[in-house]
TORKOL-4160 file (C-alpha; in steps of 0.2 Angstrom, whole numbers, padded with zeros to 4 digits, m for minus):
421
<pt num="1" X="0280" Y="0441" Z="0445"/>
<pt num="2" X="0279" Y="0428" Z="0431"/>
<pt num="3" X="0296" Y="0424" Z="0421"/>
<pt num="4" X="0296" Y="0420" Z="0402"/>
<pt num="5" X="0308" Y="0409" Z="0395"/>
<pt num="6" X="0315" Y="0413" Z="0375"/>
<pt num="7" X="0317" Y="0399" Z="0361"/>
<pt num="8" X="0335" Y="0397" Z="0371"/>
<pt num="9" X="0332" Y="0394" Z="0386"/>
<pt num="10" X="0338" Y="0412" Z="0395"/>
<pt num="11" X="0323" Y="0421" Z="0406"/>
<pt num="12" X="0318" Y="0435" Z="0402"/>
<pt num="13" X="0316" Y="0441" Z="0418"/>
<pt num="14" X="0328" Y="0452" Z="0431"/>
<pt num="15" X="0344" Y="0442" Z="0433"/>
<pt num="16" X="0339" Y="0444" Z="0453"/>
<pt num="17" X="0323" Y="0438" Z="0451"/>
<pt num="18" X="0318" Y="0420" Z="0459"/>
<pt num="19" X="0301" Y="0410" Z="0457"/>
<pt num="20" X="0298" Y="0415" Z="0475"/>
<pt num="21" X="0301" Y="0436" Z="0474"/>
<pt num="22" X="0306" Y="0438" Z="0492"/>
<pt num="23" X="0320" Y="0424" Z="0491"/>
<pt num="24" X="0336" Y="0433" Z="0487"/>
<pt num="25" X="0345" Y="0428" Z="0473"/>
<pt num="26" X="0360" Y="0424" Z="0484"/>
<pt num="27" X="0350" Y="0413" Z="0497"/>
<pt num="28" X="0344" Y="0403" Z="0480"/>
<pt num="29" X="0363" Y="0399" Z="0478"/>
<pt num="30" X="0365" Y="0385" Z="0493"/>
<pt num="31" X="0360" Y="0373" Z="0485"/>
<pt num="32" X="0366" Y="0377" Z="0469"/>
<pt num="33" X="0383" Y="0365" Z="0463"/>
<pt num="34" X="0383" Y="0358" Z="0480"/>
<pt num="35" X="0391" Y="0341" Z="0473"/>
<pt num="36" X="0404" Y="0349" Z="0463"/>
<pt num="37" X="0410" Y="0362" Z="0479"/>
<pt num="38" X="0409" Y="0346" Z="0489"/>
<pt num="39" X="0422" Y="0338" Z="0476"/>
<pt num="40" X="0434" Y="0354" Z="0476"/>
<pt num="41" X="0434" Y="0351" Z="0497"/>
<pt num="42" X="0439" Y="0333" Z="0494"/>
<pt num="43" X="0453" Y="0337" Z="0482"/>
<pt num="44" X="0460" Y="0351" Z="0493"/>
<pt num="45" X="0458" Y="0340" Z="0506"/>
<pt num="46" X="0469" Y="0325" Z="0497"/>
<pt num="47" X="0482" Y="0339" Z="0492"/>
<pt num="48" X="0486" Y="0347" Z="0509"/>
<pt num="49" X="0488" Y="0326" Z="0515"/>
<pt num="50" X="0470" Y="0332" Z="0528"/>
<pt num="51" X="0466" Y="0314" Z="0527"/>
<pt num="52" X="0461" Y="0304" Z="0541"/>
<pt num="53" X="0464" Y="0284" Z="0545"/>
<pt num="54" X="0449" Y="0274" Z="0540"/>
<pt num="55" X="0435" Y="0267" Z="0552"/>
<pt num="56" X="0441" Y="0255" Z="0563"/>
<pt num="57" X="0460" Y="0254" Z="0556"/>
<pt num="58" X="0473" Y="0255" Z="0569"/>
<pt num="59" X="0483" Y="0271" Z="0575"/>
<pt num="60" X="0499" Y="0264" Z="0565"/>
<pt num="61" X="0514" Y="0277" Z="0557"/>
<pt num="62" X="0509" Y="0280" Z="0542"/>
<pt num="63" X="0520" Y="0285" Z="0527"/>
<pt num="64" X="0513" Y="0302" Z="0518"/>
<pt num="65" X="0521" Y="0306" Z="0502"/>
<pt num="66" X="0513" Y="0322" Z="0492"/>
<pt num="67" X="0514" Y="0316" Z="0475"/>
<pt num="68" X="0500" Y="0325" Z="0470"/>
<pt num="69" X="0506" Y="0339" Z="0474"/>
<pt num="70" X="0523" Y="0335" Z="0465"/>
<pt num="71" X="0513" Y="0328" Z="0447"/>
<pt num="72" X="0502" Y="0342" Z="0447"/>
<pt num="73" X="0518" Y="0355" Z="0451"/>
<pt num="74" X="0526" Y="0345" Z="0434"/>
<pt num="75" X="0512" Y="0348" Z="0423"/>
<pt num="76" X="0510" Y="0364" Z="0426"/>
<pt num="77" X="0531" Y="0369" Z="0422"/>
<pt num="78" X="0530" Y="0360" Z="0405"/>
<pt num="79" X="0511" Y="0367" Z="0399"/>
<pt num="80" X="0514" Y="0385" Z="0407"/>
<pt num="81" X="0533" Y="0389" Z="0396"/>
<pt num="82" X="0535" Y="0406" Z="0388"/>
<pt num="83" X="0516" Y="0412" Z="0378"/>
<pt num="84" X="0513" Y="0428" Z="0371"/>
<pt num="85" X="0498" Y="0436" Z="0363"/>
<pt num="86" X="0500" Y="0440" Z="0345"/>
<pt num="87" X="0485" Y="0449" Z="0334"/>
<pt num="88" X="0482" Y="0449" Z="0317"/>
<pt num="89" X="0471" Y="0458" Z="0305"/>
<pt num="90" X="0453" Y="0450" Z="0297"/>
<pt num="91" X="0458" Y="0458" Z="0281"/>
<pt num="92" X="0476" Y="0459" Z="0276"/>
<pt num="93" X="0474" Y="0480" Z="0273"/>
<pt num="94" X="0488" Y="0493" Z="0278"/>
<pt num="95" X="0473" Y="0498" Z="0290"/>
<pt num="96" X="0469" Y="0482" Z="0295"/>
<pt num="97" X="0487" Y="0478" Z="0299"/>
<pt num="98" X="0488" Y="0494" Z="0308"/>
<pt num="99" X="0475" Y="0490" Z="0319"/>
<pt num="100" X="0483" Y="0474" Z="0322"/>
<pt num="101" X="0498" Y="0483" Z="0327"/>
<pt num="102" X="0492" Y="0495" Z="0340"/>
<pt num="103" X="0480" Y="0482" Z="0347"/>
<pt num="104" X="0495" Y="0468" Z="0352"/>
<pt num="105" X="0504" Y="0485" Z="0356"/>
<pt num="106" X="0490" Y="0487" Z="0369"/>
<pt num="107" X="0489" Y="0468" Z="0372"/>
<pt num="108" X="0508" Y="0464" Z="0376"/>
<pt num="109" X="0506" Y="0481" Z="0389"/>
<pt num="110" X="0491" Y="0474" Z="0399"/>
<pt num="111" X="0498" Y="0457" Z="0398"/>
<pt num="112" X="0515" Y="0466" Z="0408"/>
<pt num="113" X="0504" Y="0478" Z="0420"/>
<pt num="114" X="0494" Y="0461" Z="0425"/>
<pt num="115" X="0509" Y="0451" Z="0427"/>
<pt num="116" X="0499" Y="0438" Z="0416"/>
<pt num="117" X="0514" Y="0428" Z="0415"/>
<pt num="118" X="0514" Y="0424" Z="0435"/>
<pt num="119" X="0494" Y="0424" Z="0436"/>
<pt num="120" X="0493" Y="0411" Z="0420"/>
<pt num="121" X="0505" Y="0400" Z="0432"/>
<pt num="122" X="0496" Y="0401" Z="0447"/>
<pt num="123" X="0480" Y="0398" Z="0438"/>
<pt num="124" X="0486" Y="0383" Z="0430"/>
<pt num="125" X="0490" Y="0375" Z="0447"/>
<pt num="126" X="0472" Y="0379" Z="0454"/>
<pt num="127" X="0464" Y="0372" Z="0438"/>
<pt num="128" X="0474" Y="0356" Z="0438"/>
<pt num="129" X="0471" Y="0353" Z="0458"/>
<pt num="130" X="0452" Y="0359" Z="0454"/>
<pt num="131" X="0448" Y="0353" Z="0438"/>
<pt num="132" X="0441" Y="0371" Z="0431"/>
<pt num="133" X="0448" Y="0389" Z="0430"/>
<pt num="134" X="0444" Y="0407" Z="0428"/>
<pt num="135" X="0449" Y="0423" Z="0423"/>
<pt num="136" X="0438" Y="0439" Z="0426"/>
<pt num="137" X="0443" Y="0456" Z="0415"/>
<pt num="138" X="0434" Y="0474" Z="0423"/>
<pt num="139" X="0440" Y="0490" Z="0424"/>
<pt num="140" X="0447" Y="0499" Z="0437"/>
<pt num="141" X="0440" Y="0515" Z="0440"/>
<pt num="142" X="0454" Y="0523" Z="0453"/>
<pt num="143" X="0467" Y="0517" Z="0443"/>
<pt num="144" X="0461" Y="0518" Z="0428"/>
<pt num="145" X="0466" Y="0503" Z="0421"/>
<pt num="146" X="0460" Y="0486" Z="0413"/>
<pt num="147" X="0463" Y="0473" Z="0427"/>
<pt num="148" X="0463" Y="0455" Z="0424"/>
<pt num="149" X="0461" Y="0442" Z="0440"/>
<pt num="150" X="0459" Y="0422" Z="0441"/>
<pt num="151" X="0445" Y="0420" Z="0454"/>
<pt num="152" X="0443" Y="0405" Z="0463"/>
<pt num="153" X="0430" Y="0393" Z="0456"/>
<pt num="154" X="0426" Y="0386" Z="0474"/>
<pt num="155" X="0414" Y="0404" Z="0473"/>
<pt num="156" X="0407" Y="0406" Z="0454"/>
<pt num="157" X="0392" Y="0399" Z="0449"/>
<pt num="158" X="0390" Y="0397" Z="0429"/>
<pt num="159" X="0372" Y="0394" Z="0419"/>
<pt num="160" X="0373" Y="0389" Z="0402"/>
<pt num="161" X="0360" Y="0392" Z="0385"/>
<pt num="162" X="0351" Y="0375" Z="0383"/>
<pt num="163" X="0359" Y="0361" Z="0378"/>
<pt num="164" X="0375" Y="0373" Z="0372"/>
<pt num="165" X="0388" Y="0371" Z="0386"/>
<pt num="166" X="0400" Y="0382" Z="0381"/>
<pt num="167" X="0389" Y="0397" Z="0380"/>
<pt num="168" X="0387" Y="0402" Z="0396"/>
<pt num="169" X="0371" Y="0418" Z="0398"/>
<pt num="170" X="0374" Y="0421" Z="0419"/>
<pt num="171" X="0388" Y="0419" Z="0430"/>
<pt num="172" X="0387" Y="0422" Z="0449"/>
<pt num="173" X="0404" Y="0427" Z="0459"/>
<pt num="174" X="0403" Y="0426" Z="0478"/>
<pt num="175" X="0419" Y="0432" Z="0490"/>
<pt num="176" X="0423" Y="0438" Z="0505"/>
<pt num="177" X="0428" Y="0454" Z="0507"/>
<pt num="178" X="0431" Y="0467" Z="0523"/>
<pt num="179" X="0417" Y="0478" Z="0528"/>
<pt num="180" X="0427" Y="0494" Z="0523"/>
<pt num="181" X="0428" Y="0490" Z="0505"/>
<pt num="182" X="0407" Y="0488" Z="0505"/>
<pt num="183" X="0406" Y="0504" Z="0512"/>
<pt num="184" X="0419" Y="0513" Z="0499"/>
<pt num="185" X="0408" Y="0505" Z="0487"/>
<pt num="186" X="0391" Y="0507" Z="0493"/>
<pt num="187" X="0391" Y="0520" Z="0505"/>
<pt num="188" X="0387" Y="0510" Z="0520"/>
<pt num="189" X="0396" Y="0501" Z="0531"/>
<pt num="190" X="0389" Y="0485" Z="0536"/>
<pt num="191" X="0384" Y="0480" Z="0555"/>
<pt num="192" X="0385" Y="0462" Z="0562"/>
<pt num="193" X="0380" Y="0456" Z="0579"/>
<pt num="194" X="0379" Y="0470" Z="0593"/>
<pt num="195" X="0380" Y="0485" Z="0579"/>
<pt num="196" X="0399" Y="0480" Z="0576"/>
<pt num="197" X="0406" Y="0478" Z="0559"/>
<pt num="198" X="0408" Y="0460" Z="0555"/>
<pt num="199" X="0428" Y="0454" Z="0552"/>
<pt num="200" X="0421" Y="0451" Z="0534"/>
<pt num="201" X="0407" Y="0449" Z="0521"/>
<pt num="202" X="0401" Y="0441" Z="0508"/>
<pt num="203" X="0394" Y="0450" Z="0493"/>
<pt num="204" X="0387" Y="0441" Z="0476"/>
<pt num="205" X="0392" Y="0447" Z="0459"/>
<pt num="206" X="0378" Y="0442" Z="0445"/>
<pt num="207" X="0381" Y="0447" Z="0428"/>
<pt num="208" X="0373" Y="0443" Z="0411"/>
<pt num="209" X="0374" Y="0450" Z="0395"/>
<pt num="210" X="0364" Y="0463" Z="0398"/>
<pt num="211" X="0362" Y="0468" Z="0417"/>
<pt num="212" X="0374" Y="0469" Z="0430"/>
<pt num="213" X="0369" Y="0465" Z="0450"/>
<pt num="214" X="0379" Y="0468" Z="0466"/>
<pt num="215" X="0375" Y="0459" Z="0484"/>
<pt num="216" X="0379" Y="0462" Z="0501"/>
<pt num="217" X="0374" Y="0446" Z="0510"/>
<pt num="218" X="0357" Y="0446" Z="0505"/>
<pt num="219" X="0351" Y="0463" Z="0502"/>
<pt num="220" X="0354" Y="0470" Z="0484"/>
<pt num="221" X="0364" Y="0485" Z="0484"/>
<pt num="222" X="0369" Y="0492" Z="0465"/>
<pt num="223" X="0358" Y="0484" Z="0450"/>
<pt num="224" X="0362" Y="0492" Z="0432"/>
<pt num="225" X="0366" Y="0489" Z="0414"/>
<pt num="226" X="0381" Y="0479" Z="0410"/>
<pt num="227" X="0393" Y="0492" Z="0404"/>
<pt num="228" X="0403" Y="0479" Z="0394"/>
<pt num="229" X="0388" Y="0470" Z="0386"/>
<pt num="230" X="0397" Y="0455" Z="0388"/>
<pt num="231" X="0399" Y="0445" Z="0403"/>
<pt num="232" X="0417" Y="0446" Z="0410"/>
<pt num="233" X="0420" Y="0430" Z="0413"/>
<pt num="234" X="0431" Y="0416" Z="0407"/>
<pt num="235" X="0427" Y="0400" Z="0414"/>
<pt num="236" X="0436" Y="0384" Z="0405"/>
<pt num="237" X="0439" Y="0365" Z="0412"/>
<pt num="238" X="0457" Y="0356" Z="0416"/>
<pt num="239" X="0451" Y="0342" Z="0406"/>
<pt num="240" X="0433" Y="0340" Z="0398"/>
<pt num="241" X="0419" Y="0331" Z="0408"/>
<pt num="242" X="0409" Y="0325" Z="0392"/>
<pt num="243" X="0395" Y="0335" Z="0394"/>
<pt num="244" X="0399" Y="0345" Z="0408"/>
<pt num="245" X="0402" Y="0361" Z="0409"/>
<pt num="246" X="0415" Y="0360" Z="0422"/>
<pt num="247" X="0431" Y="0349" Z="0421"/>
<pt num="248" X="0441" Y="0335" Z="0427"/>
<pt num="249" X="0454" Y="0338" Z="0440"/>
<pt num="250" X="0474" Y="0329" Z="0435"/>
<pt num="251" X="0473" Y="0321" Z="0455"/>
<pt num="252" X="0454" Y="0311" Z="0451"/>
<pt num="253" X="0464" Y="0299" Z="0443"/>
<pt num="254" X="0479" Y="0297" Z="0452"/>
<pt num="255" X="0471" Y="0296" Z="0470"/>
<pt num="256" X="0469" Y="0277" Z="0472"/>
<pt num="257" X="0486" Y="0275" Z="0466"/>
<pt num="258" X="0494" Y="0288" Z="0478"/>
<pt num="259" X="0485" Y="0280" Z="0493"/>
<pt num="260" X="0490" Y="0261" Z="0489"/>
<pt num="261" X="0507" Y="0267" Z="0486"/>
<pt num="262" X="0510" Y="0276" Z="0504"/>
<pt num="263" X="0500" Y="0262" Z="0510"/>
<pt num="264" X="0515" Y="0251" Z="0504"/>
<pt num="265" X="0528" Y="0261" Z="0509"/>
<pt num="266" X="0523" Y="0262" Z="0526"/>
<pt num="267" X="0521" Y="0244" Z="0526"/>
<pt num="268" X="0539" Y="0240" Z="0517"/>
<pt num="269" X="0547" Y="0254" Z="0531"/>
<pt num="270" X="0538" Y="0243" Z="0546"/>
<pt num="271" X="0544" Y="0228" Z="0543"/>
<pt num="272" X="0564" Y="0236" Z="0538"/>
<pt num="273" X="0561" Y="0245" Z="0556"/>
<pt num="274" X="0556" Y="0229" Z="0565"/>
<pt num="275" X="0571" Y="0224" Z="0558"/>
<pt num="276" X="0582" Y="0233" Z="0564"/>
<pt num="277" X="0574" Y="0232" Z="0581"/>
<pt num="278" X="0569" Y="0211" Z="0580"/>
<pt num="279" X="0556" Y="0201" Z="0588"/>
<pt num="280" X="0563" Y="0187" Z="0601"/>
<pt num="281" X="0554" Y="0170" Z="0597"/>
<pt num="282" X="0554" Y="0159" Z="0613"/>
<pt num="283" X="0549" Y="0140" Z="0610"/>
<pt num="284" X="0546" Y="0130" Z="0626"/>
<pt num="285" X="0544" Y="0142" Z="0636"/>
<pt num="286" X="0528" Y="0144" Z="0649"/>
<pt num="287" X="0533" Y="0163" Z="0656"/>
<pt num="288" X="0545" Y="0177" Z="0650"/>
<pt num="289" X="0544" Y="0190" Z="0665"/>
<pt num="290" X="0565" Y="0191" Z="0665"/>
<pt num="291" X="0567" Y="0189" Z="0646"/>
<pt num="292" X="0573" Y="0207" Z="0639"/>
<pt num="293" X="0580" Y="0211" Z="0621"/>
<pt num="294" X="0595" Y="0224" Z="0625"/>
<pt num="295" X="0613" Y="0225" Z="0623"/>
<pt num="296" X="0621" Y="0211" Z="0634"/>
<pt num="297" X="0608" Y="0202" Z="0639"/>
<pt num="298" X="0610" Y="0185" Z="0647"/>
<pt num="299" X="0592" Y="0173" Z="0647"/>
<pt num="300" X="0592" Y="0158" Z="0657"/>
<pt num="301" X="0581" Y="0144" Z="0649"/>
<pt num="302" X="0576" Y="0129" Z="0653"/>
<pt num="303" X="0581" Y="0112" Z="0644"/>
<pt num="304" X="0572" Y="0108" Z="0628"/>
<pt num="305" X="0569" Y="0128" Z="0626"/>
<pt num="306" X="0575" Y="0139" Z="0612"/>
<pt num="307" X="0576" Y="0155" Z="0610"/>
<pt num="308" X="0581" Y="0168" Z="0594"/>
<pt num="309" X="0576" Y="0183" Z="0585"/>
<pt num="310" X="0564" Y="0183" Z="0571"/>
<pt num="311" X="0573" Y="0192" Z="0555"/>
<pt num="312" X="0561" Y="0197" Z="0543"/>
<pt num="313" X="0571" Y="0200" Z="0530"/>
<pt num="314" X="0578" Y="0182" Z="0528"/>
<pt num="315" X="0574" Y="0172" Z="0511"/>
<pt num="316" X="0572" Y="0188" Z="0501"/>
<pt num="317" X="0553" Y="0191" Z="0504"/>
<pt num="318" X="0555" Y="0211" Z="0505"/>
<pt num="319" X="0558" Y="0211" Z="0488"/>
<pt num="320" X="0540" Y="0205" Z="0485"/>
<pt num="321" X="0538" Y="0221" Z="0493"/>
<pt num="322" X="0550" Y="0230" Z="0484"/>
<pt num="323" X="0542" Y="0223" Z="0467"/>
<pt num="324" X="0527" Y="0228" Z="0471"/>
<pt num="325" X="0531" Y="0245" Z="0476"/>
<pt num="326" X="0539" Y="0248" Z="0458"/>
<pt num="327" X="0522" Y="0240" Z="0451"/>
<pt num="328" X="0513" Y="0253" Z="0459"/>
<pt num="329" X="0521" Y="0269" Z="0456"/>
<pt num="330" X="0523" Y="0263" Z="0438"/>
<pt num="331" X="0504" Y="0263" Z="0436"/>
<pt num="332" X="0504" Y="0280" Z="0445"/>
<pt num="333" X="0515" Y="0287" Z="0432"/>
<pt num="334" X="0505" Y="0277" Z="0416"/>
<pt num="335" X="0489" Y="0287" Z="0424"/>
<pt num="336" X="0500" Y="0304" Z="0427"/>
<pt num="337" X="0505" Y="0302" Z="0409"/>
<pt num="338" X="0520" Y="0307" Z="0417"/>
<pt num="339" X="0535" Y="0295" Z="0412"/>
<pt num="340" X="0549" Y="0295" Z="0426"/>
<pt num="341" X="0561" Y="0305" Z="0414"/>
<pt num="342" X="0550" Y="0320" Z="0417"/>
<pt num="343" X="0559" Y="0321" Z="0435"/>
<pt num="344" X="0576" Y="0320" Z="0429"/>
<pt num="345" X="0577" Y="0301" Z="0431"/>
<pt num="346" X="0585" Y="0293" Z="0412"/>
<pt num="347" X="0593" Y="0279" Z="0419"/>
<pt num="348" X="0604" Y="0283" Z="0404"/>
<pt num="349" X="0609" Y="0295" Z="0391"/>
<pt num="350" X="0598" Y="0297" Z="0379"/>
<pt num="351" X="0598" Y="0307" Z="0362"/>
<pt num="352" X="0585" Y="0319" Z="0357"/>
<pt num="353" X="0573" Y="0307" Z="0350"/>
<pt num="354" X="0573" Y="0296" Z="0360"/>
<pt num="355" X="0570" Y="0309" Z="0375"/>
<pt num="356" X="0556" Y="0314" Z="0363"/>
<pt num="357" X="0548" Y="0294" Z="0361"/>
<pt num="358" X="0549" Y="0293" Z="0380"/>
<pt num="359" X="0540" Y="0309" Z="0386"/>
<pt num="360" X="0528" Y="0306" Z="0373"/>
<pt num="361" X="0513" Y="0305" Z="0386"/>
<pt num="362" X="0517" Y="0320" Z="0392"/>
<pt num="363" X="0521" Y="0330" Z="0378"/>
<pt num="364" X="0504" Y="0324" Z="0371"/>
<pt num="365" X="0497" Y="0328" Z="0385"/>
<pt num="366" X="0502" Y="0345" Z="0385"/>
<pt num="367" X="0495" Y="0347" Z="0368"/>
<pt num="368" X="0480" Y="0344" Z="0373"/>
<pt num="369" X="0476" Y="0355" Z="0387"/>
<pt num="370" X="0485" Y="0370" Z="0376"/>
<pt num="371" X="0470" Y="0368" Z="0365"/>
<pt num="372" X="0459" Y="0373" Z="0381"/>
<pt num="373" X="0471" Y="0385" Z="0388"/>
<pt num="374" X="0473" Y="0393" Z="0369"/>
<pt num="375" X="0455" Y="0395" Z="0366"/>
<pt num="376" X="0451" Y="0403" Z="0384"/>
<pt num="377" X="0467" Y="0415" Z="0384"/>
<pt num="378" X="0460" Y="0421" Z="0365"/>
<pt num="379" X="0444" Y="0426" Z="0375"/>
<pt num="380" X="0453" Y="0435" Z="0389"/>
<pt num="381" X="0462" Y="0444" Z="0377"/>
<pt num="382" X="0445" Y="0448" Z="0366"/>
<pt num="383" X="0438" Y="0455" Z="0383"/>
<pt num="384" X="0454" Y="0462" Z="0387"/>
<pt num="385" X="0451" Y="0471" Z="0370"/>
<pt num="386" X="0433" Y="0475" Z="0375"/>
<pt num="387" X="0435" Y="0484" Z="0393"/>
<pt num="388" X="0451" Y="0494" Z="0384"/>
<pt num="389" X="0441" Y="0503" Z="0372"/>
<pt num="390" X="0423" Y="0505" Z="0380"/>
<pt num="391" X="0433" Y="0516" Z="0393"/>
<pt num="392" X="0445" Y="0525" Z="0381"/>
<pt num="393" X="0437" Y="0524" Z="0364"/>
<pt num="394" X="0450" Y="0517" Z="0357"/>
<pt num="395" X="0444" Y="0506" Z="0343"/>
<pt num="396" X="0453" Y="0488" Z="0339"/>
<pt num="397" X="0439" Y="0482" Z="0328"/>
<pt num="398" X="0446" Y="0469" Z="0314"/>
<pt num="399" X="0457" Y="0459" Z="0324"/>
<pt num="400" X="0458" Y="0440" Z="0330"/>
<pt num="401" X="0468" Y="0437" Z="0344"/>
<pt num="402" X="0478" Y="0420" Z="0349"/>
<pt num="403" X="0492" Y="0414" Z="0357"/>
<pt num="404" X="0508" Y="0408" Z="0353"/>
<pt num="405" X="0518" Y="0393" Z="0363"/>
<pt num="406" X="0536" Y="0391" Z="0368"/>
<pt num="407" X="0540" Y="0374" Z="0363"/>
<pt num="408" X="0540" Y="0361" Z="0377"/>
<pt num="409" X="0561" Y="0356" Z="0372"/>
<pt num="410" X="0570" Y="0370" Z="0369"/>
<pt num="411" X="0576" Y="0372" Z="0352"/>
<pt num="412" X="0591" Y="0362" Z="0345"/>
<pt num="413" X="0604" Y="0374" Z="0334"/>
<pt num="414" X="0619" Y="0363" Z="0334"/>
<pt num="415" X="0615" Y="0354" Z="0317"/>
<pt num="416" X="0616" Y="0371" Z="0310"/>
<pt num="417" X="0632" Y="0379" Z="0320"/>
<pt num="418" X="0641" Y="0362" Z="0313"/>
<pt num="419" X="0637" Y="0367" Z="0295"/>
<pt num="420" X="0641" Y="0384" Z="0297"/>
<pt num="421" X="0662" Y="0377" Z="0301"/>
């Protein structure tokens, strides 16, 4: 089979097709993203505190505090407030704005049957650890019903038209699933080892444009048209990679800091518990065999010798410690963009501007990632739209969808309750 390629770069071929024909599309996928899976690993790793001590450092207690879990957590609760969808009409007509009606009518109900509120909050947790997010919009045939999802990226696979990344012409879903829902879907149940079903198994989704495959492992069970003519995927970045399709996570840059600042904390708590259970210095003395630090002890030593215990915290010097402590978790927050007000701490009473002047890093930051999260919730919606009328012929041409924000402070009214007196 020879494979074609157009003036943008899509083949022209089946979207299971490979340059060897009996390789299976899904066996082509191993080696496929491999660095960006093995980054998603790392991250999780680094969230869930799976880090062990570096070659060749002792086995000492070690202080672990999850602040990445507690920035990314914060990030989330102020870019994830009250959103709606709201649709307007291309063309202010009473028929355009009737469509318009109907279709945030039809919107604003999916958007309650798919508890989008809770799934855009979830989401936005993975996307910050992960760096990318997804949503994928099907319909379900037993329920009858347009059903939205957020898959996990750690199993999609996204190609994109030339140069262009943010059209994206295939996308390729793998999962897990158990071997009765294979069976419900393709007729057959699958076998593993000894003729027994397996606990699970992994099936492939590939989809473009056009054409529409299903994989079971690595044999291909269901190929047809795509009865959406439009992939049903959305796949957007935490943060743009400059020139990458997929994203930045919000821990990439926190992870030195986090790790220097444990690494002194369990240092400052060492030498506070030595401390409190101190060292006995002997000077002149050649053997210590009946020497013993405990409550009423009585040493004998002999003339010239001296003996006392070694206070750490004498002269001040642990608050260097302490100073470099603050040092550290202040560039942790200058990276977070996530001044120390965010977490309830003032330090004092402040008026609503100057709340405002001090979250401005976040609040900026916030901004900014709602342009993303704006423009891939518009495309949901659009899909949303799509799937809705192919399966009940309902027609919501005309329209343009988008998003509206809950402001990030809640609103102010006194000014205007004092003018009413």
């Amino acid at each position: 089979m020879t494979t074609t390629v157009t003036s943008l770069g899509i083949p022209s071929s089946p979207v299971g097709a490979s340059s060897a024909a009996h390789v299976p599309f899904p066996r082509t996928l191993a080696q496929h993203d491999r660095a960006r899976f093995a980054r998603y690993r790392e991250l999780l790793d680094f969230l869930e505190g799976r880090r062990g001590a570096p070659p060749g450092s002792r086995r000492e207690r070690m202080l672990h505090f999850n602040y990445a879990r507690a920035f990314v957590e914060k990030g989330a609760a102020y870019l994830v407030s009250d959103h709606r969808p709201v649709v307007t009409a291309a063309e202010e007509t009473p028929e355009g704005r009737r469509r318009a009606a109907e279709a945030e009518r039809a919107l604003t109900e999916l958007w309650e049957a798919n508890d989008l509120l809770r799934l855009d909050l979830d989401g936005e947790l993975d996307t910050a650890v992960l760096g990318d997010g997804a949503y994928k919009v099907t319909w379900d045939e037993r329920e009858q019903r347009v059903v939205v999802s957020a898959p996990d990226v750690q199993g999609l696979h996204a190609w994109s038209v030339g140069d262009d990344l943010r059209r994206i012409w295939r996308v390729a879903s793998r999962y897990e699933v158990a071997p009765e829902q294979v069976e419900a879907r393709t007729g057959r149940l699958p076998r593993g080892a000894g003729g027994r079903p397996p606990a699970s198994v992994q099936v492939t989704e590939v989809w473009t444009a056009e054409r529409f495959e299903f994989w079971v492992e690595e044999e291909l069970a269901e190929a047809r048209a795509n009865p959406y003519g439009a992939i049903p995927f959305v796949i957007y970045p935490n943060v743009p990679r400059p020139k990458h399709l997929w994203g930045v996570s919000d821990i990439e840059p926190l992870r030195e800091s986090i790790v220097e600042l444990n690494r002194a904390l369990s240092q400052l708590s060492r030498i506070i518990e030595l401390s409190g259970n101190p060292i006995a210095v002997l000077e002149n003395v050649e053997a210590s065999r009946d020497i013993a630090v405990q409550p009423g002890a009585v040493w004998e030593l002999p003339e010239q010798a001296r003996a006392y215990l070694l206070d750490l915290l004498q002269g001040g010097g642990v608050r260097l410690h302490v100073d470099y402590v603050d040092l550290v978790y202040r560039t942790l927050h200058d990276l977070a963009e996530t001044p120390r007000v965010a977490f309830g701490d003032g330090g004092a009473n402040h008026s609503g501007v100057a709340l405002r002047l001090e979250l401005d890093p976040l609040l900026r930051k916030v901004a900014r990632k709602r342009l993303i999260r704006t423009a891939a919730l518009r495309q949901r919606d659009a899909l949303m739209l799509r799937v809705l009328a192919h399966h009940t012929g309902r027609s919501f041409e005309g329209v343009r969808t988008d998003i509206t924000w809950a402001p990030v402070f809640p609103r102010d009214d006194t000014g205007l309750l004092d003018g009413a007196q």
